[in-house]
N, CA and C atoms as a LAMMPS dump frame, in Angstrom:
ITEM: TIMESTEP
0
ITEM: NUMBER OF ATOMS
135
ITEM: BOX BOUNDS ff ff ff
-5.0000000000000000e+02 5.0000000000000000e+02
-5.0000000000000000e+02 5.0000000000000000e+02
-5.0000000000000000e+02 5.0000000000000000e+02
ITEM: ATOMS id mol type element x y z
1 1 1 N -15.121 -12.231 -10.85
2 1 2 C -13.957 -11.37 -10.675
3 1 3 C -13.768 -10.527 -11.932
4 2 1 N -13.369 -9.152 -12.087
5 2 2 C -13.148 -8.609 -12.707
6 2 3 C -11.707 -8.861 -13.073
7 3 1 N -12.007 -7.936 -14.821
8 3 2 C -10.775 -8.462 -15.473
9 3 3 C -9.457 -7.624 -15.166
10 4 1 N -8.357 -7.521 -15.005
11 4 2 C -6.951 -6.923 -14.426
12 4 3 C -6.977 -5.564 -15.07
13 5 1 N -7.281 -5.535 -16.523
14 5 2 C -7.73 -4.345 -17.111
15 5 3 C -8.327 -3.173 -16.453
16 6 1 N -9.755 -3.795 -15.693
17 6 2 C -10.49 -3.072 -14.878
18 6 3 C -9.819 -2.355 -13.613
19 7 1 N -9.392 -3.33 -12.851
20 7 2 C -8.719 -3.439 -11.941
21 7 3 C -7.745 -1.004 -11.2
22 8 1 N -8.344 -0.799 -9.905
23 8 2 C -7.657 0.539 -10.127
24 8 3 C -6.198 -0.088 -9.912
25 9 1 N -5.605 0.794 -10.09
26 9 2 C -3.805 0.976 -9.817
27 9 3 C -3.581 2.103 -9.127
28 10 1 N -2.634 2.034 -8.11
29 10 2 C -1.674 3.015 -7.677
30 10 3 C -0.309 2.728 -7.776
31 11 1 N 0.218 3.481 -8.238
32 11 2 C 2.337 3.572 -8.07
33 11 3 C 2.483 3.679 -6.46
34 12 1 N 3.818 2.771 -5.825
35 12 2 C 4.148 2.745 -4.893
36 12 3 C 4.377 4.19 -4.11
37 13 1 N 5.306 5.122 -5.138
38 13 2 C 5.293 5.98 -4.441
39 13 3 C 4.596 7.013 -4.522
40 14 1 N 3.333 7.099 -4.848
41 14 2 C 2.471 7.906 -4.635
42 14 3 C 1.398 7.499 -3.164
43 15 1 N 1.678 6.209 -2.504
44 15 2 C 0.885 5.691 -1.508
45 15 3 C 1.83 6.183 -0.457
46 16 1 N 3.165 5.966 -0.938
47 16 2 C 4.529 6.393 0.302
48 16 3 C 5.161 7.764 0.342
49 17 1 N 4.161 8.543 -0.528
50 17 2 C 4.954 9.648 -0.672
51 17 3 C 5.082 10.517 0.496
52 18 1 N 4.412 10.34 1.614
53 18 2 C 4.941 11.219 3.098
54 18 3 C 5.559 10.142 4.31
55 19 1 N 6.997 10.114 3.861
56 19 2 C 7.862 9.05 4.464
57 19 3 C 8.101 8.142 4.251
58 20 1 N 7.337 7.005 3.255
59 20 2 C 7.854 5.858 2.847
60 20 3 C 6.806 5.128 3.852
61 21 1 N 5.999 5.233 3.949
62 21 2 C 4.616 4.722 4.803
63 21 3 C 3.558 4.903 4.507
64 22 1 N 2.376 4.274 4.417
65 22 2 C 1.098 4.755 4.401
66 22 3 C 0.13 3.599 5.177
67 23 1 N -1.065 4.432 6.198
68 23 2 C -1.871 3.588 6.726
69 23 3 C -2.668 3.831 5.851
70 24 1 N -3.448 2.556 5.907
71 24 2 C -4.991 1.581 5.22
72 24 3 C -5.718 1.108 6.064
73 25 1 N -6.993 2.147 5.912
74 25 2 C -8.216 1.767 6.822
75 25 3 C -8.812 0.493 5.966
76 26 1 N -8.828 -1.038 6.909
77 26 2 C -9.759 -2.481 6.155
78 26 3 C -10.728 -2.231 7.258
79 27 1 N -12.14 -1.904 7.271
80 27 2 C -12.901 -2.068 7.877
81 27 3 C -12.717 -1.25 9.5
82 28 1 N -12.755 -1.901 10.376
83 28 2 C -11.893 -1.152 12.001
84 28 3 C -10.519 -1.19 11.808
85 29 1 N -9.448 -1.581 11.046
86 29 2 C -8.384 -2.708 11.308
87 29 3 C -7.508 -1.094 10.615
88 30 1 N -6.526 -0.548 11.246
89 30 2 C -5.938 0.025 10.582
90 30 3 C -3.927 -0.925 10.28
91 31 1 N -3.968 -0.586 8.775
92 31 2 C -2.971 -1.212 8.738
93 31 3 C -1.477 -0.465 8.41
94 32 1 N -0.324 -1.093 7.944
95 32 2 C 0.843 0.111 7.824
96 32 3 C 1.854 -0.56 6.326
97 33 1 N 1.486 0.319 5.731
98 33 2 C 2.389 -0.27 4.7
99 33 3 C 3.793 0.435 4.853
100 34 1 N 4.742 0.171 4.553
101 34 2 C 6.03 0.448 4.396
102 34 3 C 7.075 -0.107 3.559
103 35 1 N 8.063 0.496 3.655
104 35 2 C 8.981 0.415 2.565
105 35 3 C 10.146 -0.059 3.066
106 36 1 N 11.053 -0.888 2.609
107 36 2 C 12.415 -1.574 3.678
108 36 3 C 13.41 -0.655 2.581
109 37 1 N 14.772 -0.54 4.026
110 37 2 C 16.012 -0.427 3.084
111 37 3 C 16.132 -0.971 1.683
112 38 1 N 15.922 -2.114 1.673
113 38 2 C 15.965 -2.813 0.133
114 38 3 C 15.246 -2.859 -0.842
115 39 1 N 14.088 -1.813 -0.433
116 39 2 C 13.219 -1.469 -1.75
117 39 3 C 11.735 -2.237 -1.689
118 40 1 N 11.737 -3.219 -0.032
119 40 2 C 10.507 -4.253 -0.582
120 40 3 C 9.6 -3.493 0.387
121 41 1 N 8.259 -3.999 -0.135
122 41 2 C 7.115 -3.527 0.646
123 41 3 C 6.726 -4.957 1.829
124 42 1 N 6.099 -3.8 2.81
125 42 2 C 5.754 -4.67 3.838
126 42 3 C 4.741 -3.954 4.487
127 43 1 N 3.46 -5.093 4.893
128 43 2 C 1.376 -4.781 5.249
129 43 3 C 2.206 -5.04 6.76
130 44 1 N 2.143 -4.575 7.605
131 44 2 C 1.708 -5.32 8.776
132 44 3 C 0.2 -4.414 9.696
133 45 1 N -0.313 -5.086 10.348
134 45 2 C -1.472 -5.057 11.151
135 45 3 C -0.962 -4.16 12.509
């Protein structure tokens, strides 16, 4: 495993920046990230 250093980063809202959503292609599987009233993130399938 690489060290956290290495590791890329993105800021939340640069992934949510068109609506507070963003899909993630894993392989076939598209997924939905989002953002709640309260600020938390949430993957669902």
């Amino acid at each position: 495993m690489r060290a956290s250093a290495e590791l890329p980063r993105w800021h939340s809202t640069e992934l949510l920046a068109h609506g507070g959503e963003a899909r993630i292609l894993h392989g076939d599987q598209v997924y939905r990230l989002r953002l709640t009233a309260l600020g938390k993130l949430i993957l669902t399938k």
